[in-house]
N, C-alpha and C positions, 0 to 999 in steps of 0.2 A: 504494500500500500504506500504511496505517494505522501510526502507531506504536506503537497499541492492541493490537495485535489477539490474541488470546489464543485457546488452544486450543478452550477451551471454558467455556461461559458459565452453564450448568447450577448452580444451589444449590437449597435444598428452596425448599417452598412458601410460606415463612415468612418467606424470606431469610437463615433462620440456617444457620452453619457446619456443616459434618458431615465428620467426620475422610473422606477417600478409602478406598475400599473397595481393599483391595491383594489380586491374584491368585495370590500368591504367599506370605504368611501374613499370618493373621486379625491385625488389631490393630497392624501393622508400618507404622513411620513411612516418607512419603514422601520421597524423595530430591531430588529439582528441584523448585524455587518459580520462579515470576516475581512480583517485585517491581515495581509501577506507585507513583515516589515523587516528590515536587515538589522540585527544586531549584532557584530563581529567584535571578537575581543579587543581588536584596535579602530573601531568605528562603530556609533550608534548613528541610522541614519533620522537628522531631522528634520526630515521628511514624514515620515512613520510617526515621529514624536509627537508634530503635528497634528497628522491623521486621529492618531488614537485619540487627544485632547478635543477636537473636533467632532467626533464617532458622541464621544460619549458628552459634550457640551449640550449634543441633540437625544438626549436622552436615548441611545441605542446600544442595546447589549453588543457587546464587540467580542466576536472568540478573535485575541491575538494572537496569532501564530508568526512565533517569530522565523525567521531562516538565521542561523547561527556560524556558518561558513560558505566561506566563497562556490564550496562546491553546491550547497544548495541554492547560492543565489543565484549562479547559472542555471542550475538545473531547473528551477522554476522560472526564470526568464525564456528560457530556450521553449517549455512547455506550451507556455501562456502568448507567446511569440509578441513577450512585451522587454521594452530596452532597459526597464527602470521598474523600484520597490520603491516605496510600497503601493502594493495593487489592494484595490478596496471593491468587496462584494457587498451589495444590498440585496437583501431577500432572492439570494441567488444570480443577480444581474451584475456582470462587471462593470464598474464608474469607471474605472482608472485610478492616476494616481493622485496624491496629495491638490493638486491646483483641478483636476478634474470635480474631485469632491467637494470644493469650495462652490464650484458654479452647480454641485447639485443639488445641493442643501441651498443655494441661493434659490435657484429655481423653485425648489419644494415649496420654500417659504414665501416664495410670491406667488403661487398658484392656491387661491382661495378653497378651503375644505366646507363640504355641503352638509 
């Protein structure tokens, strides 16, 4: 089993973000992320740091899964066919990374809940 391995791998056609479509009402932010962030003995990336303070500012259970050496941060870069950590999943949907997340929690919070 992967350390990667993530619900689902699905984003548009473009690559860019799109807030998750919730079943339950229109415009309503997601509750669980996972967090894919680099923490190397000689580098914590603040990027990731970011992320998680961000993740959880929005009230969202975060499982943070860290990558701990260079070999898995290739090895999950190479998988996810992404250049850079940390990658963020909402309700199974890849954002991307750290500045991706920023404009989807922006968007979230300017799209009015019914």
């Amino acid at each position: 089993m992967e350390l990667w391995k993530t619900p689902d791998r699905e984003q548009a056609d473009d690559g860019s973000a799109v807030p998750a479509q919730s079943s339950e009402k229109e415009g309503a932010m997601a509750k669980e992320a996972i967090l894919y962030r680099m923490i190397l003995p000689e580098h914590t990336c603040p990027f990731g740091v970011r992320a998680k303070a961000l993740l959880e500012q929005h009230d969202m259970q975060v499982d943070d899964r860290i990558l701990s050496t260079r070999e898995e941060v290739d090895a999950f870069e190479a998988e996810h066919k992404v250049e850079t950590t940390p990658q963020i999943f909402i309700d199974g949907q890849r954002i991307g990374g750290c500045d991706d997340l920023e404009d989807y929690l922006a968007q979230a919070e300017a799209t009015p809940s019914n």
